[in-house]
N, C-alpha and C positions, 0 to 999 in steps of 0.2 A: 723751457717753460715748466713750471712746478706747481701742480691743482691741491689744495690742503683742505680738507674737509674735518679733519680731527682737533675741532676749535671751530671757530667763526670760518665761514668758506670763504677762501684766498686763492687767485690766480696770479702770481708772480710771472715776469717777463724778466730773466735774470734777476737784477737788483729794485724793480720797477714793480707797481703792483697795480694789476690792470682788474683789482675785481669787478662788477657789472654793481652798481650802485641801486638800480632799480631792484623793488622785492623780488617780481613777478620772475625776472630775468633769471634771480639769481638764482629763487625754486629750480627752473628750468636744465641753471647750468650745475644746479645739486643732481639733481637725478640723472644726467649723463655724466658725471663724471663718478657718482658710487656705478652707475653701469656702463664705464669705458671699455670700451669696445665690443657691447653688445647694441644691440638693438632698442631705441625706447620708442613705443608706438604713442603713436597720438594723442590716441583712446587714452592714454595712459597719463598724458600731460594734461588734457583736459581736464581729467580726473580732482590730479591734484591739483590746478590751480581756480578750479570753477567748484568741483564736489558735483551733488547730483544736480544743480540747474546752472548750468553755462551757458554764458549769452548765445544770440544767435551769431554774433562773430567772433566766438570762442577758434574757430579754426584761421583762420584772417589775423587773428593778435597773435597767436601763437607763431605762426609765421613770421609777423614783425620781431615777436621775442628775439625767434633763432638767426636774422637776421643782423641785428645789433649784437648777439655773440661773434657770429661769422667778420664783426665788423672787430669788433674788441679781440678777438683770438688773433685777424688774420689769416691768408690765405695760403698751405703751401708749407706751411713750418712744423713746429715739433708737433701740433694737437690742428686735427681735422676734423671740423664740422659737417658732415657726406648724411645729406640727401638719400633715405633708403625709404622701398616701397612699403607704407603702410607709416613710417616712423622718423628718426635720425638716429645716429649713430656719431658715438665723440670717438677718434681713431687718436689714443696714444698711447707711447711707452708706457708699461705699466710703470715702471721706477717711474716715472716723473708723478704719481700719486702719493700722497704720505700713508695711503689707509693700504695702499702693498705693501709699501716697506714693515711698518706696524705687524702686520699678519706673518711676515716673512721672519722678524724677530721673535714676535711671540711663539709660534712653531717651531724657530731651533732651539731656544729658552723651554719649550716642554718636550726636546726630543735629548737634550741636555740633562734636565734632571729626571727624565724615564732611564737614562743611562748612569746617574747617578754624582755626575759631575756637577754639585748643585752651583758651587763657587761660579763658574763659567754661564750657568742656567741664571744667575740671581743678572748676571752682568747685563744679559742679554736682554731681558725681561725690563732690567730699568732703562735699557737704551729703547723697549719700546714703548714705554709708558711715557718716557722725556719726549716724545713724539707729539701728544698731547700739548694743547693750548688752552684748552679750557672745554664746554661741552661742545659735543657734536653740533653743527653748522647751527652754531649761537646765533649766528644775524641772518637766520634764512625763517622767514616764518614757514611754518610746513604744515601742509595738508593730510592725506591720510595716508596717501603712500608713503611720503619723506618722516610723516611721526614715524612708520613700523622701521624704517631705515636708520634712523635715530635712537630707537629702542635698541635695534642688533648692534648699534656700533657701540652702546654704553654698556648693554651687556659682554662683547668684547672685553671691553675695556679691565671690567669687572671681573673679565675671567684671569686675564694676564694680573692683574693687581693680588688674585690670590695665586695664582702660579709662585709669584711674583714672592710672599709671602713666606708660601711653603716652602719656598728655597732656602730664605732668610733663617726660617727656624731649622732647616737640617744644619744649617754651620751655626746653629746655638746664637743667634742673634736675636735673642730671646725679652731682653730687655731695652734696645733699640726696638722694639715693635710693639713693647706695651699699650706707649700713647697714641702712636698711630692706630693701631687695633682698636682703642677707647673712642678715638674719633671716626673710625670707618662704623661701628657701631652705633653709634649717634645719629650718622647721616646714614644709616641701612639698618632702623631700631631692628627688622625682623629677619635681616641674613643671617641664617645657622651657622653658611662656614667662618663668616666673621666672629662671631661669637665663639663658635668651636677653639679657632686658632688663640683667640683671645686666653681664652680656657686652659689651653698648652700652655701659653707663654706664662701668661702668673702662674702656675702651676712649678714650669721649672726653674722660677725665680724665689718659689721656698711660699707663695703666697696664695697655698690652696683655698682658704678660706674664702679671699677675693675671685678666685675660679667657681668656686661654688656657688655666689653670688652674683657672676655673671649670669650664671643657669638659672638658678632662681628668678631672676628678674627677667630675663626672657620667654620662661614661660610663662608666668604673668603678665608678660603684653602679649602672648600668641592665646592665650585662653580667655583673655579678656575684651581680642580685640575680634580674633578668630573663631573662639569657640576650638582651637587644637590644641594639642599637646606637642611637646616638641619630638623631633625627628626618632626614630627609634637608634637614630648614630648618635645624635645628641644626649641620650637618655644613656645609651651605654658608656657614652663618655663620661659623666656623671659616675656612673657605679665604679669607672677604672680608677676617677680621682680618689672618690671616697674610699678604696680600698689600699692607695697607693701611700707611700710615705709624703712627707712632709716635700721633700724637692725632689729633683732628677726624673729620669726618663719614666715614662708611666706603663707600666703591668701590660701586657700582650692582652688585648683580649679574649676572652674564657671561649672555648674549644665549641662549648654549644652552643654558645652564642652566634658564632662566625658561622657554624654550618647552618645555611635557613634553607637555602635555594640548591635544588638539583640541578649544577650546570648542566644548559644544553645548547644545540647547537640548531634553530630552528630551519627550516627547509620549505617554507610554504611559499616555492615560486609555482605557477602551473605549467605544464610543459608548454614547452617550446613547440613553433608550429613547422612542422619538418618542409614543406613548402614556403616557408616564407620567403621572399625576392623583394631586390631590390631595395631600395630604400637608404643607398651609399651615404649619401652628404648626413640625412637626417642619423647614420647608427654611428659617424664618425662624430659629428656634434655630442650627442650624445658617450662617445665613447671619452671624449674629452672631458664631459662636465662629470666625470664618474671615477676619472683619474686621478689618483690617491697621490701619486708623486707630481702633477701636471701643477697643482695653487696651492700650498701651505696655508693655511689659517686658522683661524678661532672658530668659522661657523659651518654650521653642518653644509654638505652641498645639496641643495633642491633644484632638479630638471623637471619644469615644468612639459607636457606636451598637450595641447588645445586642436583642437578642428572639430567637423562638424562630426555628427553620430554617422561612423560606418567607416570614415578613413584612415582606421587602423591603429587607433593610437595604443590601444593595449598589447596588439598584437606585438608590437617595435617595442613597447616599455619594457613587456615580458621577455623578448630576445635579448634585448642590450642588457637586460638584468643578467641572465644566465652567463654571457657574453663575459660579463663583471663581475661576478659570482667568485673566482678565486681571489679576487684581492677584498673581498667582504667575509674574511674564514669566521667572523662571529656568529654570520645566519643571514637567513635571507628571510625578509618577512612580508606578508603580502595579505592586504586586504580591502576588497570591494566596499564603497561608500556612498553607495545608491543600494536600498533597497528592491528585490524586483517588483512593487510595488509604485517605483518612482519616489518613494522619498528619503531624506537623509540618513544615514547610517550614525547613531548615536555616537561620536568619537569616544565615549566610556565605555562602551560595550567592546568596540575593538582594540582600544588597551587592555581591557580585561585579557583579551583573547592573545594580545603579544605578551602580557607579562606569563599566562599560563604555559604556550608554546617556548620560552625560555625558562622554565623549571621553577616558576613561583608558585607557590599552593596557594591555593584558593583562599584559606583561612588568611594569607596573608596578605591578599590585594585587598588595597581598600575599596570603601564602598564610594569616598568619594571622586571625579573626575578627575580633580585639578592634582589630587594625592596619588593618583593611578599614574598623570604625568609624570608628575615627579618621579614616580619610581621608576617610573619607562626609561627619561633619561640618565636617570642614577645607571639602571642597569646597561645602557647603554655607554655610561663612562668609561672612554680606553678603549672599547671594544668596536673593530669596526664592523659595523653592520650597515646592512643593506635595506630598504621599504620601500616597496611600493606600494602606493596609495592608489587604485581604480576609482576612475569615473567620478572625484571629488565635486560636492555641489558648489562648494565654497571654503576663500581663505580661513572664515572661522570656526571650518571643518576640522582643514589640515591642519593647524597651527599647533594646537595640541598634542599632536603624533607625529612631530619633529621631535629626533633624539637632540641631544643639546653636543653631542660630541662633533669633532671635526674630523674624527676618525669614518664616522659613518656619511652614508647618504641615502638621497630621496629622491624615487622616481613620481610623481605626480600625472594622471591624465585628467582629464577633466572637456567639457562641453563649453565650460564658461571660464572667462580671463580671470585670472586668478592673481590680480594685481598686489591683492593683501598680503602676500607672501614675501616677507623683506629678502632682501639677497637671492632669488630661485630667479632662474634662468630660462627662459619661456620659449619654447619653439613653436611655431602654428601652422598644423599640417597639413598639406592641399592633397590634392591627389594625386597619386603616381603619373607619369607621363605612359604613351601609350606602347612604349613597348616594354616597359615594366610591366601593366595590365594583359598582355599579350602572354609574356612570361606566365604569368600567374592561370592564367585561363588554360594554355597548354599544360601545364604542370597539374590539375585540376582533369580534364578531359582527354589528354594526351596528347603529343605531340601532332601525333601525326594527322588527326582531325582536325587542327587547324590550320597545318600546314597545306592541309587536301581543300580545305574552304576557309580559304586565310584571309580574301577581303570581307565574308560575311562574320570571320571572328571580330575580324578590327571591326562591322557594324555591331557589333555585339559589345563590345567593349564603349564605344561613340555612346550608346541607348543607355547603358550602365552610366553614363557623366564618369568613367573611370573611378568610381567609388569600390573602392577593394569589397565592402558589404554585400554589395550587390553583383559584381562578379562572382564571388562564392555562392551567392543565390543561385544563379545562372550556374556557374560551373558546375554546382550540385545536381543540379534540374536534367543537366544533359548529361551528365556521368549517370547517372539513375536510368537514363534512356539512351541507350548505344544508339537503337537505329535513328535516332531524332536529328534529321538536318540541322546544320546550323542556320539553313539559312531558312528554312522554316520557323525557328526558336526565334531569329530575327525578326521574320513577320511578325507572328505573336506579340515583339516587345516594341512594336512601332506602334501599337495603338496606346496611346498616351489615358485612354480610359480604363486597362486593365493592365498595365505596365507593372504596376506595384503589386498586384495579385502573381503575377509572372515571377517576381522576386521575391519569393518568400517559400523556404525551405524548409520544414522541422522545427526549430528552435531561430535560422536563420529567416530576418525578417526586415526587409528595409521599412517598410511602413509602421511596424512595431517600435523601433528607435527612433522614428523620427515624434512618432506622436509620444515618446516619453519625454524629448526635449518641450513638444510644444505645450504639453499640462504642465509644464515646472512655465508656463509664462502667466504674465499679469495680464488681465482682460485687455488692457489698451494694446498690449503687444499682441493679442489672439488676434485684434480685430484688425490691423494691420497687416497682419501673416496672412490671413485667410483672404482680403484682397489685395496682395500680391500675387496670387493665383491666377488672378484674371491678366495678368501682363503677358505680353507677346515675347518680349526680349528680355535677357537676363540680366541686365542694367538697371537700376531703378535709383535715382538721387531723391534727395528729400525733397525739392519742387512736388515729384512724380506723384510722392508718395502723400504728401501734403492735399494734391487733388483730389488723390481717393478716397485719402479718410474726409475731404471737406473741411482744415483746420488749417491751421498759421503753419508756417514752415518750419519754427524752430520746433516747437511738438513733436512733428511728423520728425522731425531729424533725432529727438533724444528716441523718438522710438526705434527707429532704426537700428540706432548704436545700438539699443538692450538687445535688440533681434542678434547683432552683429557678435555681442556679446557671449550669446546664447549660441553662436555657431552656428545659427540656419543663417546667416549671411555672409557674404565675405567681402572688404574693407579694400577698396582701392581707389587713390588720388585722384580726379577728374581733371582733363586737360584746362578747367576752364577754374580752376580751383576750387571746386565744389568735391566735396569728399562723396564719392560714387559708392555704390551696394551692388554685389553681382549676386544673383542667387541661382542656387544648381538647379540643376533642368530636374530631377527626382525631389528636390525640396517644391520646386514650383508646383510641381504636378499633388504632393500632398497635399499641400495649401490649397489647392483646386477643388480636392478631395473634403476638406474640412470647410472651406466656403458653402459645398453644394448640401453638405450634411446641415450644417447652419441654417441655409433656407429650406430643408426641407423642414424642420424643427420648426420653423418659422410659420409655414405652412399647415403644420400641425395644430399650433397652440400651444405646444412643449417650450418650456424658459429654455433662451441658451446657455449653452454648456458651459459660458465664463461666470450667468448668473448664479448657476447651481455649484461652481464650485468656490467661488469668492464669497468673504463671509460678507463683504461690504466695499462695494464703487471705492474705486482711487481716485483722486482730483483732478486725474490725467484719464480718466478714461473717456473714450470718444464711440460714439452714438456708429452703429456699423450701416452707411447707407444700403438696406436689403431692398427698397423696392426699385425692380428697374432691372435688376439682374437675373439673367436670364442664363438657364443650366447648359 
């Protein structure tokens, strides 16, 4: 069975072509097959085929979808349809994908002509271009995940086609690429390297004049349309024609010219955390998506890692960076995208900060964002390099301070699903299991104290909901205090009224992270969070939830998902098909915390805190029943 997504999306059964005729279907079987043999959540499907208002049996259809694939693929053969908690998963050979093989040519075609072999490079490059049917999944209409997946495979595309190019002109096929260069130009008025390469080829065909007039007329549509000027590679290309004879190879570029930037090599991971455990399956995932020899291709790699505030995820990004650190000898770069304020971290402020840490001068970065990218990836071209992104708010954070090379890669954490992110590979992290936490807590207080009161550790751990954050509160608390029983520190954490004060150390602070997530939320999702506080069990479905706020059930459901989205919930299937919400015992007790503050506010005369900080009611917000509740 053979999936072709590079053209109109096609599933062939040998010579038979079994594609799913349906639009909705086919979205569907687009997004598991660009993510074969990963994971696609739900969340995620709904996404694309609903956007932000999906019916209320957006989950019941979606079902029917994957059903009539399972029906069309079959059961048992080359490509499996598998049922996984929270998502599906499409299980096949990579070969039988045309967008692997693709990747797989275009990487040996730029590792070809890095070596200089351009003849063997040109071959390779057009065997992967002939791969090509027309645009990417022509007959799939697409939403907003499958446009960003669409955008990546045409920029692919686009990259191999100038690979592809630059071959053609090392073996002087210079004048075979006039008209094509004239037509890539046409249909990409403002690509530089089209233009660029365009510029070489009349050039070595005796025809500077018409090179010069390419440049001309491109800057004229980039200042006209833009308000820029062209590239400062563009510009120097200009000065080598003008300087150069009438045909043949053009003048080396001028000595000061070439030296601008003091190579460097940057180094901004933060240390590693000499205690760290456990955490096998997620550093081996991880060690995969960061392996340089493991997938050949055109686009950067992005590992995603989501969970709620506390369960470790920077702690693992920073490890497995280090861990990855010699196969990125270009530098390691790293920078936090939450404010400690709680809000977004300008994405231009932190390219500033990567191009200065690899040896740009100041004078030389631009002022503007999207110019600051560009030079990020430029310098990032060939070189591989490493970036970690902390604590991202959002896709149209990180998307900017993606290197554009397939040499480099990206660690991403974040709170919130991070779907915008074409091709990035999403892990979602729960909590350690309890003798990983046990680990941790001994390693922390020492062995032998919990070996000596080993069932009041494991209660101590139980109290903690296994949140690595709040072990460290705890393991701090009682390393600070030798003579402190554990099972005393125990009592203290079983009162669910002062629990959260118990966990909070120095700088560490479970209640401090939790209420950064819950101020990045929208009034409807505050008033939702805060009574789920009053729930007895960690369970909550949209029925539940629907009662409390006193609204329709589909409401209560998208609000959920935003909660689920945001990481104070976690996402799992209901035996009755109803998609369930579990929430952690240290999230509920916040939520308790922020309810009781609510009504005392209430009490007072003081506007609540979603009034005072929203500039203005969403069309979704929901009236918070306060009278009746009782502290």
């Amino acid at each position: 069975m053979e999936f072709r997504v590079l053209g109109s999306l096609e599933v062939l059964d040998g010579a038979c072509e079994i594609t799913p005729s349906a639009a909705k279907v086919r979205a569907v079987l687009a997004m598991l097959v660009l993510r074969h043999n990963q994971i696609v959540s739900t969340r995620e499907f709904i996404d694309e085929l609903w956007g932000e208002r999906p019916p209320p049996s957006a989950l019941s259809t979606l079902h029917t979808y994957v059903y009539k694939l399972r029906k069309t693929l079959g059961r048992g053969g080359a490509a499996t349809l598998a049922t996984k908690p929270y998502g599906y998963l499409l299980q096949v050979d990579p070969a039988a994908v045309d967008l692997h093989e693709f990747e797989r040519r275009v990487a040996e075609g730029r590792r070809l002509l890095d070596q200089g072999d351009a003849e063997r490079a040109s071959r390779a490059l057009v065997g992967a271009l002939g791969l090509w049917r027309g645009p990417a999944l022509a007959n799939v209409v697409p939403g907003e995940l499958l446009s960003a997946q669409i955008t990546r495979l045409e920029e692919s595309r686009l990259r191999a086609l100038e690979l592809r190019i630059e071959a053609d002109l090392r073996l002087g096929r210079h004048r075979e690429l006039i008209s094509e260069l004239k037509e890539l130009t046409l249909i990409h008025p403002l690509n530089e390297e089209f233009h660029a390469k365009l510029m070489a080829a009349l050039h070595a065909c005796g025809r500077r004049v018409e090179a010069l007039e390419v440049f001309q007329s491109l800057r004229r549509r980039l200042v006209d349309q833009l308000g820029l000027e062209p590239s400062p590679e563009l510009r120097r290309l200009q000065q080598r024609l003008l300087a150069a004879d009438d045909a043949g190879p053009l003048p080396a570029e001028p000595r000061e010219e070439a030296v601008t930037v003091v190579e460097r090599r940057p180094a901004q991971l933060p240390p590693d955390i000499a205690d760290f455990v456990g955490r096998a399956a997620e550093r081996e995932w991880l060690a995969v998506a960061l392996d340089r020899s493991a997938r050949a291709g055109t686009a950067v790699r992005v590992a995603c890692l989501t969970g709620m505030p506390g369960v470790g995820k920077t702690a693992l990004a920073v490890h497995a960076a280090h861990r990855a650190r010699q196969a990125y000898p270009a530098g390691q770069l790293f920078a936090r995208l939450t404010a400690p304020d709680g809000s977004p971290v300008d994405p231009g402020e932190v390219l500033g900060g990567f191009l200065r840490a690899a040896g740009v001068p100041d004078e030389r970065i631009p002022a503007d964002p999207g110019e600051r990218s560009t030079m990020f990836r430029t310098w990032t071209a060939g070189r591989p390099a490493l970036v970690v992104l902390d604590d991202a708010c959002g896709a149209e954070q990180v998307q900017p301070l993606l290197p554009g090379s397939a040499e480099c890669a990206v660690i991403v954490t974040s709170r919130y699903g991070l779907h915008g992110v074409a091709g990035a590979r999403v892990l979602a992290l729960d909590v350690p299991d309890e003798a990983e936490c046990l680990e941790l807590l001994a390693l922390i207080i020492g062995e032998a104290r919990v070996e000596q009161e080993r069932r009041e550790a494991e209660r101590i751990v139980r109290l903690c909901g296994g949140l690595p954050l709040a072990l460290r509160c705890a393991g701090s608390r009682l390393a600070a205090s030798q003579g402190l029983a554990l099972r005393n520190y125990a009592d203290r954490l079983a009162d669910p009224a002062t629990r959260l004060d118990e966990l909070c150390v120095s700088n560490l602070d479970v209640r401090a992270a939790l209420d950064a997530s819950y101020r990045r939320l929208d009034p409807p999702e505050r008033s939702l969070f805060r009574l789920l506080g009053l729930l007895r069990t960690p369970d909550v479905a949209p029925s539940h939830a629907a009662a409390l706020l006193g609204c329709e059930t589909a409401r209560a459901a998208r609000l959920l998902a935003r909660l689920a989205d945001a990481s104070l919930l976690r996402v799992r299937p209901g035996d009755d098909g109803e998609v369930r919400y579990t929430l952690h015992e240290l999230v509920r007790l916040f939520a308790r915390e922020c309810l009781e503050e609510e009504l005392d506010r209430a009490r007072s005369g003081e506007p609540p805190l979603a009034e005072e900080d929203a500039e203005e009611e969403t069309e979704e917000t929901v009236a918070v029943p306060l009278e009746g509740l009782q502290r």
